[in-house]
C-alpha positions as CSV (number, residue, x, y, z in Angstrom):
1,X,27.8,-27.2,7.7
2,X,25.4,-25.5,4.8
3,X,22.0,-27.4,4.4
4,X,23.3,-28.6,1.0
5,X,26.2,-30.7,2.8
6,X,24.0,-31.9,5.2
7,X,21.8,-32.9,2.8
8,X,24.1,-34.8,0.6
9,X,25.8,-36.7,3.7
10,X,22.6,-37.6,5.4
11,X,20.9,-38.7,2.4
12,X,17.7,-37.7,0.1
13,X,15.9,-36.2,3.6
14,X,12.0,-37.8,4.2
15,X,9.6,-35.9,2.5
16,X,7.8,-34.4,5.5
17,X,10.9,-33.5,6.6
18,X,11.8,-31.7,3.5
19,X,9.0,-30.1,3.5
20,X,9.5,-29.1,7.3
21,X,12.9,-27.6,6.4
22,X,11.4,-25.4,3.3
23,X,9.2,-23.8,6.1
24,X,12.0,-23.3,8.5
25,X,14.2,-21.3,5.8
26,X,10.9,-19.4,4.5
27,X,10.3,-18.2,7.9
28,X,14.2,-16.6,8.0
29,X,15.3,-19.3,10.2
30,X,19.5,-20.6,9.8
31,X,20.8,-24.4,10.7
32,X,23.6,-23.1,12.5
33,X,22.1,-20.0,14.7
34,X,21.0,-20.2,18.3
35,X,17.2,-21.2,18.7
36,X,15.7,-17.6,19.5
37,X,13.2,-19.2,22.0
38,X,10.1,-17.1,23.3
39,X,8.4,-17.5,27.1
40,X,5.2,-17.3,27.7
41,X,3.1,-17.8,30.9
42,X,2.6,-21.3,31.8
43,X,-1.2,-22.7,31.7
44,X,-1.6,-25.1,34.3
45,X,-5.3,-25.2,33.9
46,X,-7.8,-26.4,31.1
47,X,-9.1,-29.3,29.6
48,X,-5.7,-30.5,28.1
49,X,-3.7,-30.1,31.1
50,X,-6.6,-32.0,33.3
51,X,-6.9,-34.9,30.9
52,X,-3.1,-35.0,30.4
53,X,-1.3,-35.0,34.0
54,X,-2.4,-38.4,35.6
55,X,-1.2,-39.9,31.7
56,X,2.2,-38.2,31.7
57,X,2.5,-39.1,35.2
58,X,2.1,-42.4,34.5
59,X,4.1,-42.4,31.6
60,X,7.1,-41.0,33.6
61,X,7.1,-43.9,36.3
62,X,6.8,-46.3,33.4
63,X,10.3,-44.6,31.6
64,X,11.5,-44.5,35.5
65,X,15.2,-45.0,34.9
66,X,15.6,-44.0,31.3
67,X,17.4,-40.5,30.1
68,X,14.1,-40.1,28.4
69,X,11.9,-37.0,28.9
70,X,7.8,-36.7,28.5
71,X,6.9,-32.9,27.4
72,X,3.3,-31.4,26.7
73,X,2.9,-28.3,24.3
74,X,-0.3,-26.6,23.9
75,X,-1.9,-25.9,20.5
76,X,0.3,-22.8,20.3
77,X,3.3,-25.0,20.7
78,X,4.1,-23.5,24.1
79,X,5.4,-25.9,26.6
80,X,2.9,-26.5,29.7
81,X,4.6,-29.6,31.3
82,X,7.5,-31.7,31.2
83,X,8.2,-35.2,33.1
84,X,11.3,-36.8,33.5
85,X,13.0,-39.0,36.2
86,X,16.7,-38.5,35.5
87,X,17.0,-35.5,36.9
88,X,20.7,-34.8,34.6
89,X,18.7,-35.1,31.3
90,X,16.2,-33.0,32.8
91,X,19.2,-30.4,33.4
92,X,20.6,-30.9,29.7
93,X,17.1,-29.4,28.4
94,X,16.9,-26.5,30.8
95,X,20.6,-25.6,29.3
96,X,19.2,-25.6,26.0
97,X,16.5,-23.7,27.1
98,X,13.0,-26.4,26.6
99,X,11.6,-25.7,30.4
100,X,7.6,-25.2,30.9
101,X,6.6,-21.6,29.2
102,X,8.9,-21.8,26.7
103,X,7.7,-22.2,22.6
104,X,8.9,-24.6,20.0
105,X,7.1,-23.7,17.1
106,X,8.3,-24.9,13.8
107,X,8.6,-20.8,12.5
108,X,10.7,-19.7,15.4
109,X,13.3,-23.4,16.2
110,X,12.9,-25.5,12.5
111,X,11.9,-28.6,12.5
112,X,11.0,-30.4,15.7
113,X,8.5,-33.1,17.1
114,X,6.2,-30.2,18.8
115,X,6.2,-27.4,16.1
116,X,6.3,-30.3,13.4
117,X,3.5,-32.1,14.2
118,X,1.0,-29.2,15.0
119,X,1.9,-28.1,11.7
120,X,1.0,-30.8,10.0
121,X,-1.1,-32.4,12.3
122,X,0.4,-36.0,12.2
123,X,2.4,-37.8,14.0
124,X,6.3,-37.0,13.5
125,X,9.5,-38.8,14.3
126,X,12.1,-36.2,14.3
127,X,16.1,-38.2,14.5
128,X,19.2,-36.6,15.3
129,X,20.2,-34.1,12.0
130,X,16.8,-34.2,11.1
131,X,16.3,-31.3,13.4
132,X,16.5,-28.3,11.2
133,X,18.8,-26.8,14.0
134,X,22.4,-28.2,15.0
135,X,21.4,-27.4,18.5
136,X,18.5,-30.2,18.8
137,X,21.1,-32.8,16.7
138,X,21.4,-34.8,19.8
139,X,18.1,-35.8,20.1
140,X,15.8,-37.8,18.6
141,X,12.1,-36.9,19.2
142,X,8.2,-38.2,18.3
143,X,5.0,-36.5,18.8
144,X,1.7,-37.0,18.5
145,X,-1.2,-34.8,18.4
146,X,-3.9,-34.7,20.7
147,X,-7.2,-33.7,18.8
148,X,-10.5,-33.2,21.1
149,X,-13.1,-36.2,20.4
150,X,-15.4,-33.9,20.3
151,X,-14.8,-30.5,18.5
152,X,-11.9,-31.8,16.8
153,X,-9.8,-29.0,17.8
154,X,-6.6,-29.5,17.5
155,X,-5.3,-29.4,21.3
156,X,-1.4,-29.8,21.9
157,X,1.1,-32.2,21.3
158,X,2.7,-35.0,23.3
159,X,6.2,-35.3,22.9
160,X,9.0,-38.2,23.9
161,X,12.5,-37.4,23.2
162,X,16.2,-39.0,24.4
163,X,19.9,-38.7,23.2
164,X,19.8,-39.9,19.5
165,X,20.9,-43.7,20.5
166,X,17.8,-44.0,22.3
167,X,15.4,-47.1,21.1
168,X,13.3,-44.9,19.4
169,X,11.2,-47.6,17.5
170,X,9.3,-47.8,20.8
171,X,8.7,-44.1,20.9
172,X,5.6,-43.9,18.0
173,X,3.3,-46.7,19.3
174,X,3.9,-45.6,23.5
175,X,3.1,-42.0,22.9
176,X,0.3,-42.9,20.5
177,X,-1.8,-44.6,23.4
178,X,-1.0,-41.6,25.5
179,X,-2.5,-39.8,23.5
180,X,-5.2,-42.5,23.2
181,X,-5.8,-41.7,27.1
182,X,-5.6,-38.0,26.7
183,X,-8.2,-37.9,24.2
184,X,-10.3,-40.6,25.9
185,X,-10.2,-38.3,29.5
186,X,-11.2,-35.4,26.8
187,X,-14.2,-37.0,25.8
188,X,-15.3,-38.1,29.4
189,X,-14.5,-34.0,30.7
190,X,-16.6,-32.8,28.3
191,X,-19.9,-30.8,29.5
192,X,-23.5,-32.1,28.9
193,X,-23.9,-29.1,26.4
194,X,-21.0,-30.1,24.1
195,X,-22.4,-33.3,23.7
196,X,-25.9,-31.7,22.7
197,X,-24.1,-29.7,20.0
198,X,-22.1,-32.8,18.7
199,X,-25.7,-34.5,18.4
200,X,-27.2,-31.7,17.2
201,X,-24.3,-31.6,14.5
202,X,-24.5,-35.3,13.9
203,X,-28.1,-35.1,13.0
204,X,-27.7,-32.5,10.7
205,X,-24.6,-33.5,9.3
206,X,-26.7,-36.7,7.6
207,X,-27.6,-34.6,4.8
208,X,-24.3,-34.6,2.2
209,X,-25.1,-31.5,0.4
210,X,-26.2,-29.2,3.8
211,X,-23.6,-26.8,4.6
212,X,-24.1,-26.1,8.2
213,X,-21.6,-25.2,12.1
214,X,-22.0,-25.6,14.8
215,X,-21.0,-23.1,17.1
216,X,-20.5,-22.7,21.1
217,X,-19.0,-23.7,24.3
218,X,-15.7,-24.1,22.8
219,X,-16.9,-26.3,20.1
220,X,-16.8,-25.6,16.4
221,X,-17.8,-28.6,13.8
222,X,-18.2,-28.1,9.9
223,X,-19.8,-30.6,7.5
224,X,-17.8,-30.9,4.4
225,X,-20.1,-28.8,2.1
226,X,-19.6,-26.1,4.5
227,X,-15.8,-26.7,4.3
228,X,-15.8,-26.4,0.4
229,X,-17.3,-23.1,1.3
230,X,-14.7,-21.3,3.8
231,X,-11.6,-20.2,3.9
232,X,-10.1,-20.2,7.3
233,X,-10.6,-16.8,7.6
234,X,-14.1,-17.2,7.1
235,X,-14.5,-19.6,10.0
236,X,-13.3,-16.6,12.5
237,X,-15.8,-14.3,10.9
238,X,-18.8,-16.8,10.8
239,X,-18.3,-17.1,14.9
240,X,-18.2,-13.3,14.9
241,X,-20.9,-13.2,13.0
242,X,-23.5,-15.2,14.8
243,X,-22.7,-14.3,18.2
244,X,-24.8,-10.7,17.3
245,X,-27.3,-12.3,15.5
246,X,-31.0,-12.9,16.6
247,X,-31.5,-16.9,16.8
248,X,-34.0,-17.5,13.8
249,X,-32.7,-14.3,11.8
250,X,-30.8,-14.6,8.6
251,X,-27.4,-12.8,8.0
252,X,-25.8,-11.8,5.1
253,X,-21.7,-12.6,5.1
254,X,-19.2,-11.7,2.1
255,X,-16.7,-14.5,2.7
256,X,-13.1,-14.0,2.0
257,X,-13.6,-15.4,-1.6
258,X,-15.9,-12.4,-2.3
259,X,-18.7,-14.9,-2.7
260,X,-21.6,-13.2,-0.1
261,X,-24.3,-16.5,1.4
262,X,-26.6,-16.3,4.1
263,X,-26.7,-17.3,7.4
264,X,-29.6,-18.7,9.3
265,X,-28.8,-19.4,13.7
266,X,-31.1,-22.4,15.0
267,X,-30.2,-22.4,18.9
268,X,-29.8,-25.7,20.0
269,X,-31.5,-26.5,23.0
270,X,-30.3,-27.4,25.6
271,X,-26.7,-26.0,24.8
272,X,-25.3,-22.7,24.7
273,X,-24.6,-22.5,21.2
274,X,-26.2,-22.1,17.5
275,X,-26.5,-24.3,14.4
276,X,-25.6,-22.2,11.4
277,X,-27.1,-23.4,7.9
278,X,-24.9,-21.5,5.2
279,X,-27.0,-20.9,2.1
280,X,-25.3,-20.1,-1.1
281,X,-28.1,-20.0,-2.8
282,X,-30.1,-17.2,-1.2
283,X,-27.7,-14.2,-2.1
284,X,-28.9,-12.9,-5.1
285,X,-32.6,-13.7,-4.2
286,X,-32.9,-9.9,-3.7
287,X,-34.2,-6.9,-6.2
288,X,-31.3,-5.7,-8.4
289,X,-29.8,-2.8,-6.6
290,X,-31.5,-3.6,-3.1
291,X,-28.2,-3.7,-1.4
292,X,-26.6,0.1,-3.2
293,X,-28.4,3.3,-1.7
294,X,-30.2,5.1,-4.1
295,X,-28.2,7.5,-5.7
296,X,-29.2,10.7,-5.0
297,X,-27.4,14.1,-4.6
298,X,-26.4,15.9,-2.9
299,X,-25.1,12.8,-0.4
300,X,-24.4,13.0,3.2
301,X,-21.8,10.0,4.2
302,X,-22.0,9.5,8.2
303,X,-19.5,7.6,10.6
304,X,-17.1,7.5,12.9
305,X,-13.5,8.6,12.2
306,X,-11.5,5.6,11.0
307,X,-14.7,4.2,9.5
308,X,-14.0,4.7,5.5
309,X,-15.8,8.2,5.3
310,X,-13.6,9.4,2.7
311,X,-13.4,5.7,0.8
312,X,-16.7,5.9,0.8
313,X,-17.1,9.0,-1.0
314,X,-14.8,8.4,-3.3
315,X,-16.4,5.4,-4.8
316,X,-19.9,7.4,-4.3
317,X,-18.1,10.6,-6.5
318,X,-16.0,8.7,-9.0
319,X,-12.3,8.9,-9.2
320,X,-11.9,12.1,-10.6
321,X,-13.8,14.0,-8.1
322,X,-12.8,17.3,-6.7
323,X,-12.1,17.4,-2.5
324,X,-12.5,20.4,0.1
325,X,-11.7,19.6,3.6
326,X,-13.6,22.0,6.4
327,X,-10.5,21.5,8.7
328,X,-9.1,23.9,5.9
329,X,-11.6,26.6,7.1
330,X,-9.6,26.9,10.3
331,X,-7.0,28.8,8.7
332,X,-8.0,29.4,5.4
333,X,-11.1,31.6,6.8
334,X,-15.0,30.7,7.3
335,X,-16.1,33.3,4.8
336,X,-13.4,32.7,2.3
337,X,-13.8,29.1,2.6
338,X,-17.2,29.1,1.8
339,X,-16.8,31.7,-1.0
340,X,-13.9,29.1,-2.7
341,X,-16.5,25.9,-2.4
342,X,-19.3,28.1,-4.2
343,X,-17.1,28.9,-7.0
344,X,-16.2,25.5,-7.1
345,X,-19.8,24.0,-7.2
346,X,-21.1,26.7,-9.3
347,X,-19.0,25.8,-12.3
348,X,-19.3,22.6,-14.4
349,X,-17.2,19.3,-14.0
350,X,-16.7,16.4,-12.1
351,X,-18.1,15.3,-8.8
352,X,-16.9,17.2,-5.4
353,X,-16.6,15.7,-2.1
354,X,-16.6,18.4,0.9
355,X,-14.9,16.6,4.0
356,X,-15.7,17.1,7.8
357,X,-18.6,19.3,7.6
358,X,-19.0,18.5,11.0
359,X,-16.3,21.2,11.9
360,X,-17.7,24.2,10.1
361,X,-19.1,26.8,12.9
362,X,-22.8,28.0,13.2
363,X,-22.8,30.9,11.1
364,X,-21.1,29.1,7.9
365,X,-24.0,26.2,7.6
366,X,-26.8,28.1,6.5
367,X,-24.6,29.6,3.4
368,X,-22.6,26.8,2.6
369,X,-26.2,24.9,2.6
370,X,-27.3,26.9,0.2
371,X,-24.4,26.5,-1.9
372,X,-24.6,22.8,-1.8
373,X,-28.8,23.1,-2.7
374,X,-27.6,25.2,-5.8
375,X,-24.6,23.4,-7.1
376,X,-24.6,22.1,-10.9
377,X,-21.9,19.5,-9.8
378,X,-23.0,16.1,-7.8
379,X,-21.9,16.5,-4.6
380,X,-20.9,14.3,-1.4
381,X,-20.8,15.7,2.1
382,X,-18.6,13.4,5.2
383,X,-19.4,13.8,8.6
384,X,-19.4,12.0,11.9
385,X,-21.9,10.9,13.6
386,X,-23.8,13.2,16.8
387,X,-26.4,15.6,17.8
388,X,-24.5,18.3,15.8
389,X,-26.5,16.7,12.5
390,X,-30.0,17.8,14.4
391,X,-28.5,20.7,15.8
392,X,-26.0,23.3,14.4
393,X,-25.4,21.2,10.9
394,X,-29.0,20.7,10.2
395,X,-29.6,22.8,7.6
396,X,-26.7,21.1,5.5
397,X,-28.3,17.2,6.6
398,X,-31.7,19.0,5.1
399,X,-30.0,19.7,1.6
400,X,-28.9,16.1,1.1
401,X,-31.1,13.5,-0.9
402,X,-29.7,10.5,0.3
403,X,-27.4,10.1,3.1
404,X,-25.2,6.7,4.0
405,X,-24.3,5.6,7.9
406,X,-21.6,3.8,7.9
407,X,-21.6,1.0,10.6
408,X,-18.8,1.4,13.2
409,X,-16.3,-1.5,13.0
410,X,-17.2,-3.0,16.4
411,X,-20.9,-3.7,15.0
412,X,-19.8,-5.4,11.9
413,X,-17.2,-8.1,13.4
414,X,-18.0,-10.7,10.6
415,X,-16.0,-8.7,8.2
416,X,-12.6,-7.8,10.4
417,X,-11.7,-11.7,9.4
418,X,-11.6,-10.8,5.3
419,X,-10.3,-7.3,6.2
420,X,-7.4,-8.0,7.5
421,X,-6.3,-10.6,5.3
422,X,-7.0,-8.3,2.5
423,X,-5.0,-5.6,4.2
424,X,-2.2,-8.2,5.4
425,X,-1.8,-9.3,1.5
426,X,-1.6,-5.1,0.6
427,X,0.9,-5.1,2.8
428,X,3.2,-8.1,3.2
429,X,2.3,-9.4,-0.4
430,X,0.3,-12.4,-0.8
431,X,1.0,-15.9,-0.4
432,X,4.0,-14.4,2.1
433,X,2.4,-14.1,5.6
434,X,-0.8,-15.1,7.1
435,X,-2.9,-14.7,10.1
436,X,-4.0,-18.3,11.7
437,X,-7.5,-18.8,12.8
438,X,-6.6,-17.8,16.6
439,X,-5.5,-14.4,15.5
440,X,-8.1,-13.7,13.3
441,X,-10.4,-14.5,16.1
442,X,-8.6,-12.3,18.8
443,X,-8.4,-9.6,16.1
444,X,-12.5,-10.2,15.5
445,X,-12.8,-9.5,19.1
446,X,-11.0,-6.2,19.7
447,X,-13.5,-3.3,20.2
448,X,-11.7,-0.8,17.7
449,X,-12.6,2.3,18.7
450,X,-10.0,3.9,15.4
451,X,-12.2,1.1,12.7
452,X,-10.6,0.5,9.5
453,X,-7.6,2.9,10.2
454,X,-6.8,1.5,13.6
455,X,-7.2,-2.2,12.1
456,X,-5.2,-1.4,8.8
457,X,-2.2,0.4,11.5
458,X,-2.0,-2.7,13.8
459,X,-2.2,-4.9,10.8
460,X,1.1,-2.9,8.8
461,X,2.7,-3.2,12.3
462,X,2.3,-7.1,12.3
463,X,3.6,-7.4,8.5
464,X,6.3,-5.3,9.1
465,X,7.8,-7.7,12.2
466,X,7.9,-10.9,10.4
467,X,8.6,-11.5,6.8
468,X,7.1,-15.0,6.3
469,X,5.1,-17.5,7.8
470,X,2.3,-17.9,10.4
471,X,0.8,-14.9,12.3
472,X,-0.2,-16.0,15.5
473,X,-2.1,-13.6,18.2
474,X,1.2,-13.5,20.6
475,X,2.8,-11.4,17.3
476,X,-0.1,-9.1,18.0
477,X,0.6,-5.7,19.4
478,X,0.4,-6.3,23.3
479,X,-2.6,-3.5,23.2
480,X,-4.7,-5.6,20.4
481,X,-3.3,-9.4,21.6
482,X,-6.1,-10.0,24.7
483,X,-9.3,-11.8,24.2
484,X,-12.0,-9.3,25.3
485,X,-14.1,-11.2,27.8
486,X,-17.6,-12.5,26.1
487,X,-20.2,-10.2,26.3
488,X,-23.8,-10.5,25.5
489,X,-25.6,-8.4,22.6
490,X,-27.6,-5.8,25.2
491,X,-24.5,-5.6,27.0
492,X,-22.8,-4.1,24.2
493,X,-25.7,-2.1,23.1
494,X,-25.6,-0.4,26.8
495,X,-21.9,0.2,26.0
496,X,-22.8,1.7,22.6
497,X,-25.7,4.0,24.2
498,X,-23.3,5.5,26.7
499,X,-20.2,5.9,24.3
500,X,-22.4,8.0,22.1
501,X,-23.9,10.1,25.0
502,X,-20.7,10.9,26.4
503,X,-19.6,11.9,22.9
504,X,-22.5,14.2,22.5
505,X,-22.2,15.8,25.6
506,X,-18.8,16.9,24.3
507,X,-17.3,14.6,27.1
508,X,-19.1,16.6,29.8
509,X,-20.5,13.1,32.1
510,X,-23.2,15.0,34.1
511,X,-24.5,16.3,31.2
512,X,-24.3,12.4,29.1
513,X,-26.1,11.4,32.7
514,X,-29.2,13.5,32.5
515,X,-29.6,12.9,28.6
516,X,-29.9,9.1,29.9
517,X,-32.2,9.7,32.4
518,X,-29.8,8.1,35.7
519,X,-27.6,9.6,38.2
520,X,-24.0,11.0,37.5
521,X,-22.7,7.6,40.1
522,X,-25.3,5.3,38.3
523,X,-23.3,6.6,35.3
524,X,-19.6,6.0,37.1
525,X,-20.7,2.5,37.7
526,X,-21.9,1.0,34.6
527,X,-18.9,3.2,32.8
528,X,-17.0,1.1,35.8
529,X,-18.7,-2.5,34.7
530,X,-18.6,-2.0,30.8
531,X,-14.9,-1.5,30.9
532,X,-15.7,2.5,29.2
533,X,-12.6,4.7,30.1
């Protein structure tokens, strides 16, 4: 049966479940097909499934006797626990496939009273041919979502769900105080420092017009000034942004809108976490031009491959500027090389960008600095970063008047949020696909050692896998879908330090060693305890 006849023979359909179904076809999913479930390991740990198991366990002995089964999804829609006494029923859903591991979200099974509801985020009675899929027909579901007291984070989902002749007018008011409990054993696990941040957000949050976070310990609360403010993206990069930033400093962040406001991190104490006032008003408090380099020529642009060398360039040179690439030198000839790039810069016209002058050998600097000191055209030099700038390219760093270092990736993690949804919309269209607030967070946190072009490749990977709907980090390639473990600012300044001494060693460890003053072993083991392969 086509949606159209089932529409017409159940009736005008509710309209949250309308809406529900609208999803379901936009994210390529049909009535009739098998649900394409997807397993995932089960969490039997955390707040949710603490809170949750004496509830559902009491729930169970109270539907002792009844084809009725209890299930608990996570905020992922991934199901962490099910309870049921009749042990047939309980072997009906394994044959359809809902054990513990297994995800019902409403973009890979249609409509359903786990997916549904953490959609939305209200409470959803799901009967019989309601389910967007004939294979959940039989049922008729409710659930409830379980939102913590205290950084109102959406949590998981509690579920109830029979054969369709079940009394299921009982089902909304007996999972609703289940959740009731849930929330109310949330509350009471919470730590001493999550309750400092909630009072520290609380006082703050008095003021209507203050746009201010609160951020740590697993707790993230917005006033609604700062809400008018953020997209969701932006959430993901203010976190990213603070976690670098010196308590009492201010920080400049471009949010996804293009709109660029100030942040200023107030530790709350007590708590291991900040209070971020978000000031629209400071951003153009600077001198006109303070934030563009001076634009002098010749220009040297610095930074690490993958880091917009070349982007940058272009928008120093102008559209219509002229490009030689050192790597050409290779077989082209040194000598003739530098012969074709002083023709080139002795003649008149546009601007001319000379790529990866970090490859040209010792005896080729000193005349193709010259040529650069003499040229009638504006010129832009690339290279990446090292002690070959002091060293053999020197006399070429000398020449320039101004010179931009562009920031590695890594050390600007506010912006990956806006970057990739900017990216995502180049390449999947917008309005089509986007990356929830977990991704974006996970994709924040990767250390991306191949910058913009690593982050724009995984990015064209993910848009090419799914043609609509929600991005969520398990569609992630498995190499860029892990949480790095937090890490604390020196930390990752040690890991930077060593990085770039191995790299200007040429790779050679003892020699990296002895430029940082320690031992080749003291060198193995902090490689060993920052994770540096």
């Amino acid at each position: 049966m086509n949606s159209t006849s089932r529409d017409l023979r159940a009736g005008r359909p509710r309209p949250e479940i309308e809406s529900s179904w609208t999803r379901s076809r936009l994210s390529g999913l049909h009535e009739e097909g098998a649900p394409a479930f997807s397993h995932g390991p089960v969490t039997g740990e955390g707040a949710l499934a603490r809170a949750a198991a004496p509830v559902l366990e009491r729930g169970r002995t109270d539907l002792d006797g009844s084809r009725l089964a209890l299930v608990l999804a996570d905020r992922e829609a991934r199901v962490a626990d099910i309870r049921c006494s009749d042990t047939s029923f309980r072997h009906a859903l394994a044959d359809l496939g809902i054990v513990p591991g297994v995800r019902l979200a409403e973009d890979q099974v249609g409509t359903n009273a786990v997916g549904t509801p953490l959609e939305t985020r209200q409470g959803l009675i799901v009967r019989g041919a309601e389910h967007f899929m004939t294979a959940f027909h039989a049922f008729t579901c409710y659930g409830h979502p379980v939102i913590h007291p205290i950084t109102r984070r959406l949590e998981g989902v509690v579920n109830i769900g029979g054969l369709s002749k079940a009394q299921h007018q009982l089902f909304p008011p007996l999972v609703r105080r289940m959740v009731r409990d849930i929330e109310d054993r949330l509350r009471l696990d919470s730590t001493q420092g999550q309750q400092r941040l909630l009072a520290a957000f609380q006082t703050a949050a008095r003021s209507p017009r203050r746009a201010v976070m609160v951020v740590g310990q697993g707790v993230v609360l917005a006033t609604p000034s700062a809400l008018a403010l953020l997209e969701p993206a932006d959430h993901a990069a203010v976190q990213a942004c603070v976690e670098g930033v010196r308590a009492g400093a201010d920080h400049r962040l471009t949010l996804s809108t293009g709109r660029t406001v100030a942040l200023r991190c107030t530790p709350v104490e007590g708590a291991e976490g900040v209070l971020v006032d978000i000031d629209p008003e400071r951003l153009d408090r600077r001198a006109p031009g303070a934030a563009d380099h001076a634009d002098g020529w010749p220009l040297l642009v610095v930074g690490e491959p993958g880091s917009g060398r070349t982007t940058e360039a272009r928008r120093a040179a102008g559209a219509d500027a002229r490009t030689l690439d050192a790597t050409d030198a290779v077989w082209q000839g040194e000598r003739e090389w530098v012969e074709e790039m002083s023709a080139l810069l002795e003649s008149d016209g546009p601007a001319v960008i000379i790529e990866n002058v970090q490859l040209l050998a010792e005896e080729s600097t000193a005349p193709a600095a010259g040529c650069v000191r003499s040229a009638r055209r504006r010129t832009v030099l690339t290279a990446t970063p090292g002690e070959h700038l002091d060293g053999v390219h020197a006399p070429l760093v000398a020449v320039c008047d101004a010179r931009r270092d562009l920031v590695p990736l890594r050390r600007r993690r506010q912006e990956i949020p806006r970057l990739a949804q900017s990216m995502l919309a180049e390449a999947a269209g917008s309005g089509q696909v986007r990356l929830t607030a977990d991704s974006l967070r996970v994709l924040a946190g990767q250390p991306w050692p191949g910058n913009l072009a690593e982050l724009r490749r995984v990015i064209e990977l993910v848009a090419g896998t799914r043609a609509a709907g929600d991005i969520t980090p398990s569609d992630l390639p498995l190499s860029h879908r892990g949480a790095p473990a937090p890490t604390s600012p020196l930390r990752q300044a040690e890991r930077e330090i060593i990085v770039a001494a191995i790299e200007g060693a040429g790779g050679n460890r003892l020699k990296a060693a002895r430029a940082l003053g320690m031992s080749r072993s003291t060198l193995y083991n902090r490689m060993r305890a920052l994770h540096i392969h």
